[in-house]
N, C-alpha and C positions, 0 to 999 in steps of 0.2 A: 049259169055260174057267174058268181060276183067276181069283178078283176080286183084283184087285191092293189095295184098300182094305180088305182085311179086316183086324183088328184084329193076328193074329200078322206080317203082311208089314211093316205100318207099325211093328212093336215091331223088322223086322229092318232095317228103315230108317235108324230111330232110333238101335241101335246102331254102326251100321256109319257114319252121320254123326258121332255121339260121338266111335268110336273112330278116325276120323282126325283129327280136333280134339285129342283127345290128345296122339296120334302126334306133330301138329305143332307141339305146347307144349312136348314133352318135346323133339322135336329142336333149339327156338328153346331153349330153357333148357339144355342140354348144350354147344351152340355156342357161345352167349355166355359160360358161364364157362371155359372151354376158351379161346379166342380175346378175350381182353381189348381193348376199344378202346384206343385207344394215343393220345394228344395228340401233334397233329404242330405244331409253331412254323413259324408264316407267315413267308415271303421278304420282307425286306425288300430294295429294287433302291437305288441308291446314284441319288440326283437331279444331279449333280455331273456338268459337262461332261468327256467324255472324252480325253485329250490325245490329239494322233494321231499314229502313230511314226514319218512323217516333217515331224514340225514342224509347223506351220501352214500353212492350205490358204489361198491368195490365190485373190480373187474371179476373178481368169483363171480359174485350173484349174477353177472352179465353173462358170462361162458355158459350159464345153467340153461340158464333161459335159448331156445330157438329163435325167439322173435326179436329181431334188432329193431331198437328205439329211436326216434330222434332227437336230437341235439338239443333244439328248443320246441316249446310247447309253445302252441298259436290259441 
């Protein structure tokens, strides 16, 4: 039986860990200059009550309804 710690096994170890460490520098640094990150500008949402398109909602039509609404529209 082969000793797996002999001095040539560990040297092919060694290499073979390097060389995908390489591999995987060379593939992050071809990526990244190839595919530039790109600044994307954040949403602003308007805070401002939304008018509703048939006019104003009176507290009747509210009581009717179950489901409670919110305030402003995002």
């Amino acid at each position: 039986m082969k000793q797996p710690f002999e001095l040539k096994y560990i040297k092919r170890y060694l290499l073979l860990y390097v060389a995908v460490i390489i591999a995987v520098v060379l593939f992050y640094v071809v990526n990244s200059h190839h595919n530039p990150i790109e600044v994307v500008e954040k949403k602003r949402f308007s805070t401002q009550k939304s008018v509703h398109p048939y006019g104003d909602i009176t507290d009747e039509n509210r009581s009717e309804s179950p489901f409670r609404l919110l305030e402003t529209g995002y």
